[in-house]
N, C-alpha and C positions, 0 to 999 in steps of 0.2 A: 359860738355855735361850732359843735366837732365838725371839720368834714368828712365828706364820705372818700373813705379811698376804694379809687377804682383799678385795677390791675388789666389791662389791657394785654392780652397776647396775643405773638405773630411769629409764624412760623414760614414764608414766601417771602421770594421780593414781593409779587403781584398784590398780595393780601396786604404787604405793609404800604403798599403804594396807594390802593385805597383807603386806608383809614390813616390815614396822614391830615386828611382835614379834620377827622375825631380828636384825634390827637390835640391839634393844636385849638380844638375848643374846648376838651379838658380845661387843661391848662391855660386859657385865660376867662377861667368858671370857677370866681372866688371858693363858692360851696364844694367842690370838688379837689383831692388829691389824686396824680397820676402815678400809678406805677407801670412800667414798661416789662415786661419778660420776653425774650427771645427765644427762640428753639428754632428746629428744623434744620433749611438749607442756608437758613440765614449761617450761620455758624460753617457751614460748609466751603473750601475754595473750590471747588466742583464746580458749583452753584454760585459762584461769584463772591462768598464771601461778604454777603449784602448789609453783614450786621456793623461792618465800618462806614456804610452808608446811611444809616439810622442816626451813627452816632458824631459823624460829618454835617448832618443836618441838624445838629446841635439838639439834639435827643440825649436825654438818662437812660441808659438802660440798667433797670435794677437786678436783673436776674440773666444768667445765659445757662439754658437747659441745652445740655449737648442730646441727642437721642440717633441722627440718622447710622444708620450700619456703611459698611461700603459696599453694600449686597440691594440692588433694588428687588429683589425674588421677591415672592409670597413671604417665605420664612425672616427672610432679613428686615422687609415693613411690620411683621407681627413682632420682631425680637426689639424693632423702631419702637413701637407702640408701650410694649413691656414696661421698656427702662424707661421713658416718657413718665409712665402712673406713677409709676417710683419715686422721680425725680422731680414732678411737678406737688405730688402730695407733700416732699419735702419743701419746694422753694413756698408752696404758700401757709407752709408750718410758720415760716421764715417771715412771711412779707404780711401777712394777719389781713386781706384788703377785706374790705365790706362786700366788692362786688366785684367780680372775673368779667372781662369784655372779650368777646371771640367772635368771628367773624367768618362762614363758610361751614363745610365741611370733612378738610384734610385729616387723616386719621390722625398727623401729631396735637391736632385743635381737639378728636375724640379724646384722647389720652390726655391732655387737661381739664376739659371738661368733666371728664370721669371724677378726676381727682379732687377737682372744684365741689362735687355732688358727695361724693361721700366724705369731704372734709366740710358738711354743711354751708358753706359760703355760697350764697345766689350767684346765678351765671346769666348774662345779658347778650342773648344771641344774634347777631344782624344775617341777614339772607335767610331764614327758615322756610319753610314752606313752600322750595321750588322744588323742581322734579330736574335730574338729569340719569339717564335711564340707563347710559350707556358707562357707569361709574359705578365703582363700588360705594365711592362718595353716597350718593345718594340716602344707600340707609343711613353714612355716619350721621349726615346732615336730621334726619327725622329724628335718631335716636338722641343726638346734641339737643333739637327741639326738646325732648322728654324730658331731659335733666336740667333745662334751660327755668328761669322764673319773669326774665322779661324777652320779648319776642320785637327785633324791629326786623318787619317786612318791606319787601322792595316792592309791591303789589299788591292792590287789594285782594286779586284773588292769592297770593300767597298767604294773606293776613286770612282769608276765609279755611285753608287750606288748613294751617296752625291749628286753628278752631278746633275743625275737623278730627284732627290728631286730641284733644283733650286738655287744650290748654284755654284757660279761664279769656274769654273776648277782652276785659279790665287788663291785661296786662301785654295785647301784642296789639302793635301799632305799624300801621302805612306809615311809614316815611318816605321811601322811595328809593333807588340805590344808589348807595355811598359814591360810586365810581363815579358818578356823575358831577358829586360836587369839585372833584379836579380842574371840572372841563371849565367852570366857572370861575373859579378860583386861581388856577396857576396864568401865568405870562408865557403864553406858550412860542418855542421859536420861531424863527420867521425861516425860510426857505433857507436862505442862503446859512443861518447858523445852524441849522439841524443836519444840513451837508456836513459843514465843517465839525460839526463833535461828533461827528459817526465814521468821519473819512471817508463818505462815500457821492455820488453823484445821483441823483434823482433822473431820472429816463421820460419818453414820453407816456408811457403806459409802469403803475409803480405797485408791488402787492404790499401786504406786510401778513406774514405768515409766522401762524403760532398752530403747532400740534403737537397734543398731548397726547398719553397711552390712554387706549381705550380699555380698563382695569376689567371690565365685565365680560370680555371679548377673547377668549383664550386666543396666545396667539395671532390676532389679526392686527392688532397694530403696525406692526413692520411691516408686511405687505401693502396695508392701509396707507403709509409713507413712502413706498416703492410706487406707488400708482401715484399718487401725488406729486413728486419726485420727475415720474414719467413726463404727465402733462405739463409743469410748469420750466421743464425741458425742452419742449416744443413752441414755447411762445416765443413768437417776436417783438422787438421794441419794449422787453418788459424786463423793469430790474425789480428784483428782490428782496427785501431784507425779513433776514429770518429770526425769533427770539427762541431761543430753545425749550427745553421741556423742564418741566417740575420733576420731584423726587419720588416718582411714580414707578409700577412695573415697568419695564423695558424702556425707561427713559433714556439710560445709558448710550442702547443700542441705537435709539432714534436720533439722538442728539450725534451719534457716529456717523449717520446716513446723511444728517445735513453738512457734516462738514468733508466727506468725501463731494457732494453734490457742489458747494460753492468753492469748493477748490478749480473746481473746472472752467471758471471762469469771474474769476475775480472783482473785475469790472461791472458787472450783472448783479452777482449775487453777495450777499454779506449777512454771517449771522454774527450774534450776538447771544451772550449766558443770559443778559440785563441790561434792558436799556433804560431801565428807571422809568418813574411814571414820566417825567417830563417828558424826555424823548418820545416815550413810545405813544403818549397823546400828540403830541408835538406832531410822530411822523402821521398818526391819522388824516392831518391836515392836509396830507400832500401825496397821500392813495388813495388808490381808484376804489382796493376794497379790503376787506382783514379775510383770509382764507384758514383754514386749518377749523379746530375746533375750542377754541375758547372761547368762554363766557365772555370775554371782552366783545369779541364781533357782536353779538348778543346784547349786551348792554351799552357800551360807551358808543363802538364806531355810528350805531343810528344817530345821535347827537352832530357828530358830523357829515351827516348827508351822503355816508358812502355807502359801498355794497357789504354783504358779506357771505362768503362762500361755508358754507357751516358743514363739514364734510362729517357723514357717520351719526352715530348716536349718542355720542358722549353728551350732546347737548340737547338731547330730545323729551320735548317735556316743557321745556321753556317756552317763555310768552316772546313771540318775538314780535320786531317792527318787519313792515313789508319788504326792507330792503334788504331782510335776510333771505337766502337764496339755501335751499337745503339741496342736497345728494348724499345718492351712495359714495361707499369709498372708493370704486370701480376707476378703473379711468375713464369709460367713457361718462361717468356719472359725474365725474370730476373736471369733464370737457366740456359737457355740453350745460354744468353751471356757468362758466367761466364765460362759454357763447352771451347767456342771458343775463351776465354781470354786465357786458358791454353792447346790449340791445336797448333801444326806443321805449322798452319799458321802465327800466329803471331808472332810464334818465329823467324820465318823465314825474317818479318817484321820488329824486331825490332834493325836491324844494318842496314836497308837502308829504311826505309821509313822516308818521309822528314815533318819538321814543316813549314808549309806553312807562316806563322807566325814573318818569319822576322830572325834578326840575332844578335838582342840585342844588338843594338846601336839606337835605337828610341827617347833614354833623349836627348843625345848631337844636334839630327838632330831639332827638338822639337826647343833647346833654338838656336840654329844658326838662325832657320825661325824667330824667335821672336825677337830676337835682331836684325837682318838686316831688320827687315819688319819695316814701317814707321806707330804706332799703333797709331790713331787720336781717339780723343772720338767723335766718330759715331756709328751708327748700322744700319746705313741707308744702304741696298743693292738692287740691282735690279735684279729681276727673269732672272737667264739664262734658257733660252730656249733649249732645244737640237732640229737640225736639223731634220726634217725629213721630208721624201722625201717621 
């Protein structure tokens, strides 16, 4: 029996840190061939350079699509985007797979997807159907759904949502989200090792802070991290650690801001380009809460019983657990979260409020659909309709 080859692409450390358990149930699913492509910031040293960390983990990588500019501007992501169609219609001239696997909404994930859809080969999309309002992401992510032919959702109502959009119910499925199966899965450090590969010292009070450009927001992001900045300046007994930004508008400049910020005191604060999934599950274990605006505070940190400060709108939209705590980017909005992170309420939340999020078995469910499903080179679908009366 042929197997199907499936061509997996990743374009983030974050993106590849989550499908790191796909990955390796690919590959021990006899019915199944992997192929790997790379793009994005993985190629980047900017960005850490992450693609020698793929192939450290004893990964193949079959293909390495160069695309990012050294320009994060408007024009520099669209000229990103450009060469991307170019270069990915070529690499899957090249690699023939039966089915494209992608994961999110990052516009280098549009620009394969694109390429995947008019070079006829199905695309098998994880995350569709959430909403983040405050991204440009957003439409990529609905319009990736449109050209997508299998749908894994991290939520019913994301899987209802899909629907919604005109995608046939037979082909998008609840599994639940990917990030979660890590939590399960990895050996994660213990206290005192997660010090020592970070070099740094855990405090009595500890954040782990990730903020991204709010792309829909002309201009407010830097201010949005000046007021952030402000407030977690003012705290006592509280150390930091910071992971920097993705290859976003004004990522540059943010990622500027935080390392004038922890130069100021060394001891306190510590960023990092990439702490790898390990670490950065790992440090979950041992903060009070995830601050900034990723989907991580969102999805993984509720698994472990902390807070999360979800600053702005980049992540508005999403289903969250109770222990998410939203505000403006304001500073006092961004104070008077941080008060109710460390109030009688949340503690009181943080041994029975639940991850809505799944149960971290999503890889195995993932490659069961794909191996029993009969994957034909099509992309031909027909608009479902929902009823209504």
């Amino acid at each position: 029996m042929k197997k199907k080859t499936v061509c997996l692409v990743t374009g983030s450390r974050a993106e590849y840190g989550l499908l790191r358990p796909l990955i390796d149930e690919i590959i021990s699913e006899s019915a199944l061939k992997l192929q790997i492509l790379v793009t994005g910031s993985h190629l980047s040293p900017e960005f850490g350079l992450t693609a020698q960390e793929i192939e450290s983990d004893g990964y193949t990588i079959d293909e390495k699509i160069e695309v990012l500019m050294s320009s994060d501007s408007p024009i520099g992501i669209c000229k990103s985007m450009g060469l991307g169609l170019i270069s990915f219609s070529e690499a899957f001239a090249r690699l023939q797979p039966d089915l494209v696997i992608v994961l999110g909404d990052r516009y280098e994930i549009f620009s394969a997807v694109s390429a995947a859809h008019i070079s006829r080969i199905p695309v098998a999309h994880l995350h569709g159907g959430e909403i983040t309002e405050g991204a440009f992401d957003d439409a990529l992510r609905h319009s990736i759904t449109k050209m997508s032919y299998y749908h894994f959702t991290s939520t019913e109502v994301y899987r209802k949502r899909v629907i919604q959009l005109g995608e046939n119910p037979d082909r998008v499925f609840n599994v639940g989200a990917i990030g979660l199966d890590n939590i399960s899965r990895l050996k994660l450090l213990s206290k005192e090792e997660f010090e020592k590969s970070i070099g740094f010292k855990l405090s009595h009070r500890n954040l782990l802070c990730t903020f991204h450009p709010v792309t829909l927001e002309k201009n407010s992001s830097v201010q949005q991290v000046q007021n952030l900045l402000k407030v977690l300046g003012q705290l006592d007994e509280t150390n930091i650690i910071f992971t920097k930004t993705n290859a976003d508008t004004d990522g540059r400049v943010i990622n500027q801001l935080i390392d004038e910020f922890t130069s100021i005191d060394t001891n306190r604060y510590k960023s990092f380009v990439s702490l790898g999934q390990l670490r950065y599950l790992s440090a979950m274990q041992f903060v009070d809460a995830v601050i900034g605006n990723s989907s991580s505070g969102i999805i993984e940190a509720p698994s472990f019983g902390i807070g999360t400060v979800n600053i702005g709108n980049r992540q508005k939209g999403r289903i969250k657990s109770d222990l998410v705590i939203d505000c403006e980017p304001t500073e006092t909005g961004i104070a008077v979260a941080l008060k109710t992170l460390y109030s009688p309420k949340i503690d009181r939340l943080r041994n029975v409020a639940k991850n809505p999020y799944g149960d971290g078995q999503t890889s195995s469910r993932i490659v069961k659909i794909l191996r029993d499903s009969s994957v034909d080179a099509t992309t031909q679908k027909k608009f479902y309709d929902l009823v209504v009366d």
